[in-house]
C-alpha positions in Angstrom: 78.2 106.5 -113.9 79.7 105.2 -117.4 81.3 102.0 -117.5 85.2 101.4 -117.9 84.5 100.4 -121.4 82.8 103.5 -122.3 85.7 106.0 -121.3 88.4 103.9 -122.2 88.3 104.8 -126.1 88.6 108.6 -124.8 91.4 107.6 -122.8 93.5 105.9 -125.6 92.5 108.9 -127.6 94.4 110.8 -125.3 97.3 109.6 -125.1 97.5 109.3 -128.7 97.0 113.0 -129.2 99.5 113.9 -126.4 102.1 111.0 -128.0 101.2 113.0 -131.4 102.3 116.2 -130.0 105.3 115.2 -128.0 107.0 113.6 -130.6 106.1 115.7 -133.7 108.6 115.9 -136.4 109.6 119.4 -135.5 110.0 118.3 -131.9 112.3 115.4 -132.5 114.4 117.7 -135.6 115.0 120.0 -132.5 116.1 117.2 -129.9 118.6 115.7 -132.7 119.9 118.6 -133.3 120.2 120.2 -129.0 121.7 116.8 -127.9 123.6 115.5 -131.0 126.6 117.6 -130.7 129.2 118.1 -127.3 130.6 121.3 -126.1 128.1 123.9 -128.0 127.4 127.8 -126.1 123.7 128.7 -125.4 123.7 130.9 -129.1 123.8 127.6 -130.6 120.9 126.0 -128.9 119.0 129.0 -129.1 119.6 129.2 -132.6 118.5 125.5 -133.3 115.2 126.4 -131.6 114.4 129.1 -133.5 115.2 127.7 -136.8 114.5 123.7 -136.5 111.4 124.0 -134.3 110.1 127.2 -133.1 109.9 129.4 -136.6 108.8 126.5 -139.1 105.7 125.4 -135.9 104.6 129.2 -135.9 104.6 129.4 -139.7 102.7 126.3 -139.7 100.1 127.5 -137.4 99.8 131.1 -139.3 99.9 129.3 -143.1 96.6 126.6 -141.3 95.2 129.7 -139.9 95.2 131.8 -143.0 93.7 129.0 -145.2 91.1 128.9 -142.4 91.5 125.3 -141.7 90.8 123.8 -137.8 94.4 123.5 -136.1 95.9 120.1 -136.0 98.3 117.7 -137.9 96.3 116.3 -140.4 96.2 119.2 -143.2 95.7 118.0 -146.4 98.5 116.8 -148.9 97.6 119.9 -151.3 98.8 122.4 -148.4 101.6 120.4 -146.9 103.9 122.1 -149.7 104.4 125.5 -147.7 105.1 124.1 -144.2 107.8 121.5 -145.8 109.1 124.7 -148.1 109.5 126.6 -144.5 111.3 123.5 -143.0 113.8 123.3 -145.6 114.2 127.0 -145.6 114.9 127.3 -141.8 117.3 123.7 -141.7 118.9 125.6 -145.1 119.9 129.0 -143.0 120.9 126.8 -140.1 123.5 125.2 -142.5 124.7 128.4 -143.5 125.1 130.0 -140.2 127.0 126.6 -139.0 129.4 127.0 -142.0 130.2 130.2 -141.8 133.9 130.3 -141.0 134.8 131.4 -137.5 131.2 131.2 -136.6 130.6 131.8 -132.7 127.6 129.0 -132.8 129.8 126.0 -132.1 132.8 125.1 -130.2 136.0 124.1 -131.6 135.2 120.8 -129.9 132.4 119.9 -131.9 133.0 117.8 -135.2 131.5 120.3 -137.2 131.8 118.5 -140.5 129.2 115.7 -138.8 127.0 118.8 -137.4 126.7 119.9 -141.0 126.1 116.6 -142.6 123.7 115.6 -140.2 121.8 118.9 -140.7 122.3 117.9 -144.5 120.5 114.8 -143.9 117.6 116.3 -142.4 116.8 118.8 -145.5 117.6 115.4 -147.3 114.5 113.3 -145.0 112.0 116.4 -145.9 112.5 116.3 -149.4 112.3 112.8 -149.5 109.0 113.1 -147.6 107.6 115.8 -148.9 108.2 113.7 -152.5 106.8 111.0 -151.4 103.3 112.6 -149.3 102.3 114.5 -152.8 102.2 110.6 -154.5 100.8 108.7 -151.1 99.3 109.6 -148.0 102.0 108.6 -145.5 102.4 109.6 -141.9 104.5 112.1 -141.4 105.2 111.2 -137.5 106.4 107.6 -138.2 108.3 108.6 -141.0 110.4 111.1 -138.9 110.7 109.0 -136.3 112.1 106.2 -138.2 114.2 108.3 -140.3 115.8 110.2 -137.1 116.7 107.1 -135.1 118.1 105.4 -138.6 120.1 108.1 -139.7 121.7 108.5 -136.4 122.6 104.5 -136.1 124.0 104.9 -139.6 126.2 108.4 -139.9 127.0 108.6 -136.5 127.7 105.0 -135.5 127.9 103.1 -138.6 125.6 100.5 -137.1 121.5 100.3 -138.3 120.8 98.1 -135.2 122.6 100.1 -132.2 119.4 102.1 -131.5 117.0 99.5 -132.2 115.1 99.2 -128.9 114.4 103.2 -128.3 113.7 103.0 -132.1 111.3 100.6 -132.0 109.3 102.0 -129.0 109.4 105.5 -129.7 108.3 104.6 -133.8 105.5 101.8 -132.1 104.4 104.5 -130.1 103.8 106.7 -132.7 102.8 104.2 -135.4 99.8 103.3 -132.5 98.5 106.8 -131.9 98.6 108.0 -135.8 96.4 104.7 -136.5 94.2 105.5 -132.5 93.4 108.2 -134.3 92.4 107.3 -137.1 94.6 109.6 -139.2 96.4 107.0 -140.8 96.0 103.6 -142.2 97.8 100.5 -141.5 99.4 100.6 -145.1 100.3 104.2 -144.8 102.0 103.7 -141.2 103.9 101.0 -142.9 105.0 102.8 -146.2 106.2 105.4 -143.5 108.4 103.1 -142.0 109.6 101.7 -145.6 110.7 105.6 -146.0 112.1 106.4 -142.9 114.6 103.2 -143.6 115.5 103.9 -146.8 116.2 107.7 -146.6 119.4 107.0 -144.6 121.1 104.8 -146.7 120.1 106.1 -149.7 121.5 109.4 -148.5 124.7 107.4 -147.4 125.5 106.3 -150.7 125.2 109.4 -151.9 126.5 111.6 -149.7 129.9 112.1 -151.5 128.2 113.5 -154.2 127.3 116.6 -151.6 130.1 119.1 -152.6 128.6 121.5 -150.0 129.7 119.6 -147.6 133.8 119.9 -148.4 135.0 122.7 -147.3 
């Protein structure tokens, strides 16, 4: 019989891995996107899977497979231009569906103008990102995460502090398996954070610049 010590780095291992794939930027795009808005019919969530989760994950697994690389998250920065490029293009066609007049996707109850923006902001968080991962290896995961939970507290309730606490444990949580695992540093995590802050306001500031957006 091993000791308790001897399993217990396989255990934290784990849990990192099933934190890693639970809360994967694609997954927590989708679950911003399902339970942001009130009143929505079944073609609009089934539409939001498809294009913020479901299509850019299966393009992701065929682009790794093709370049014969082992499945997982931690590709390198030369090939992360083709799954970000899909991303975009999906959050892109997703805009233009919502803003098509007289669109049956959404409810007349819905603020659709905040539905777009916030759709907006998330093209906005993967360009930023996928800037910013060609110049320094940052972690993707943490980065999401804190951008997410930011931009919410900031375009929806004008506050960067009212989602602080499930903030900070869902962006510790990830922060702690990224490093478990060893596929991040503790400077990397960090400058992930820095970007997942900064992205909001910075798109704040500039959002009346986005012409696409008056309609």
């Amino acid at each position: 019989m091993q000791p308790a010590h001897a399993t217990r780095p396989d255990v934290q291992k784990q849990v990192a891995q099933f934190i890693t794939v639970a809360l994967q930027p694609n997954v927590l795009q989708f679950v911003s996107l399902a339970f942001l808005p009130d009143a929505l019919s079944w073609h609009y969530y089934a539409l939001v899977f498809i294009l913020s989760f479901l299509l850019p994950v299966f393009c992701y697994v065929g682009y790794v497979r093709a370049l014969g690389l082992p499945l997982g998250f931690d590709i390198a920065r030369k090939h992360r231009l083709v799954p970000f490029l899909v991303n975009i293009t999906c959050l892109a066609g997703l805009f233009y569906i919502l803003r098509t007049p007289d669109t049956q996707f959404v409810s007349t109850f819905v603020d659709l103008m905040f539905l777009l923006q916030w759709v907006t902001y998330l093209i906005a968080v993967n360009s930023v990102t996928m800037f910013i991962t060609f110049l320094y290896k940052v972690s993707l995961h943490v980065a999401a995460g804190t951008a997410l939970f930011m931009g919410l507290s900031i375009l929806q309730f004008g506050c960067w502090y009212i989602l602080l606490a499930p903030a900070l444990i869902t962006i510790g949580a990830l922060a702690w398996a990224r490093y478990t695992l060893r596929a991040h540093s503790i400077s990397q995590v960090l400058l992930a954070v820095a970007v997942g802050i900064i992205t909001p306001f910075l798109f704040e500031s500039l959002k009346k610049y986005f012409y696409i957006l008056n309609y």
